[in-house]
C-alpha angles and dihedrals in degrees: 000000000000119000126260140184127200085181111082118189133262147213124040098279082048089220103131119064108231108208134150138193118226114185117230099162147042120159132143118251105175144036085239143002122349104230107177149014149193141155121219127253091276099030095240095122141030129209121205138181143198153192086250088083092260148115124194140202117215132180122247122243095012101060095223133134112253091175155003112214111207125191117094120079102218133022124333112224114176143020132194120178125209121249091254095044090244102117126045119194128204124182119202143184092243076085097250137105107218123206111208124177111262118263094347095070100216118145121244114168130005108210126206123188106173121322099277140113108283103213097167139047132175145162126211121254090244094050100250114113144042114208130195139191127197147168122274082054088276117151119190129189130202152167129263086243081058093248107139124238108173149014139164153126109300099160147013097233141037111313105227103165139028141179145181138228115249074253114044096236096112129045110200118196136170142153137140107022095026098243109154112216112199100192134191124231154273075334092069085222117158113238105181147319128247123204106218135157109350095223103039150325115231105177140016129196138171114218140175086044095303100323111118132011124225128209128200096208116203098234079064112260135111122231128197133206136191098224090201085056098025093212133119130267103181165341129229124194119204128198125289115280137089118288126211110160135015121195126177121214115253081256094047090224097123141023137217120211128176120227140182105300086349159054113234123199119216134188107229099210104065102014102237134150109252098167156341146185134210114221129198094257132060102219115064098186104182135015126209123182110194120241089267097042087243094118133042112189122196133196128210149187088243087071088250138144111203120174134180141205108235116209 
């Protein structure tokens, strides 16, 4: 996927990132909170879920459910989507990762761990694994046929959050506690262990193809390492408020974060405020940027769907 920006640079020195969020769109899209997000590869859909039990398909730009996805039993918490859009993965506290044909919706493995409450799901960039986190610190790897190839203790508390490598050598996970695992694989190794935000880690992403790892942390700050070196580079505070998701642009110029009542956008270099909206709900639970950076979704506790044009 080639990398794309909507926000052009401004001032004569062109340093700062001038981008702004205009909102185009607010709908509900669940009984209860909306948990998770993702478009798919050519923005066309968006996939949502709740903790209603259900995930649903909607059309792009149009706003409208394709499709309700039934199977778990209680929220759903997490979605990853294959490469190829084939496979589309939910994770549940009803303690299982389900597997459902993509866009079709049929279901095609139901995946269990242990019996514990699954709060993060992810698939390799190369389409090769399926990884869970769970509470309990329990990480669980398998392939994209749902046969399982690895599981094991990666923390000492909940897992809330997981990612993988560009490609999919390293697992990262993290969660209650803020302990960073960066794990081999398929080997299930420990690499190393990163110390990040003393509370909680809410969200994990590799950034510049691999090269360094971001983590929301939940007393509010971002925090950057170089994964050749694995130290740190820096940290990042944000303003005060409660923050709950964090989602970089496809060019990784900039970086959304939620915070209390609101989602705030953010340049990356240098790290500077460019904008930020207030919503009609204090909790924004998930962000999602569309492949071209044109779109930022966000979910909510107020059951609501809100996305803006970036531009």
């Amino acid at each position: 996927m080639s990398k794309f920006s909507t926000c052009p640079r401004s001032g004569m020195d062109e340093v700062i990132w001038r981008c702004k969020m205009r909102e185009v769109m607010t709908f509900e899209a669940h009984s209860n909170y909306v948990l998770a997000l993702l478009f798919t590869n050519e923005g066309d859909r968006l996939v949502s879920a709740g903790m209603d039990n259900l995930v649903r398909i909607w059309s792009v730009p149009a706003w409208e459910v394709a499709r309700s996805l039934e199977g778990h039993t209680k929220s759903v918490n997490a979605l990853a989507l294959s490469p190829d859009e084939r496979v589309l993965a939910t994770a549940s506290s009803d303690t299982t990762v389900k597997l459902w044909s993509f866009p079709e919706g049929e279901l095609l493995e139901t995946l269990q761990d242990r019996k514990k409450v699954v709060a993060a799901v992810a698939i390799s960039p190369d389409g090769r694994w399926v990884g869970a986190g769970a509470y309990g610190g329990r990480a669980a790897l398998w392939d994209l046929a749902g046969q399982e190839v690895l599981s094991f203790r990666a923390g000492k508390k909940n897992l809330t959050t997981l990612a993988f490598s560009p490609g999919g050598e390293i697992l990262a996970t993290s969660g209650l506690g803020g302990e960073i695992g960066l794990w081999s694989l398929p080997s299930g190794e420990r690499l190393e262990l990163l110390a990040g935000d003393p509370v909680a880690v809410l969200s994990l992403a590799f950034i510049d193809e691999g090269q360094r790892l971001a983590a929301l942390g939940y007393e509010g700050a971002v925090k950057f390492w170089d994964l050749e070196s694995r130290q740190a580079l820096r940290t990042v505070d944000l303003e005060e408020g409660e923050v709950r998701a964090l989602a970089f642009t496809p060019d990784e110029t900039h970086v959304a974060v939620s915070v209390t009542g609101g989602v705030q956008l953010w340049s990356v270099e240098p790290w500077a405020k460019v904008d930020e909206v207030e919503v009609g709900t204090k909790a924004v639970t998930t962000l999602a940027f569309s492949p071209d950076g044109r779109w930022l979704a966000a979910g909510a506790a107020d059951r609501k769907v809100r996305v803006w044009e970036l531009g």
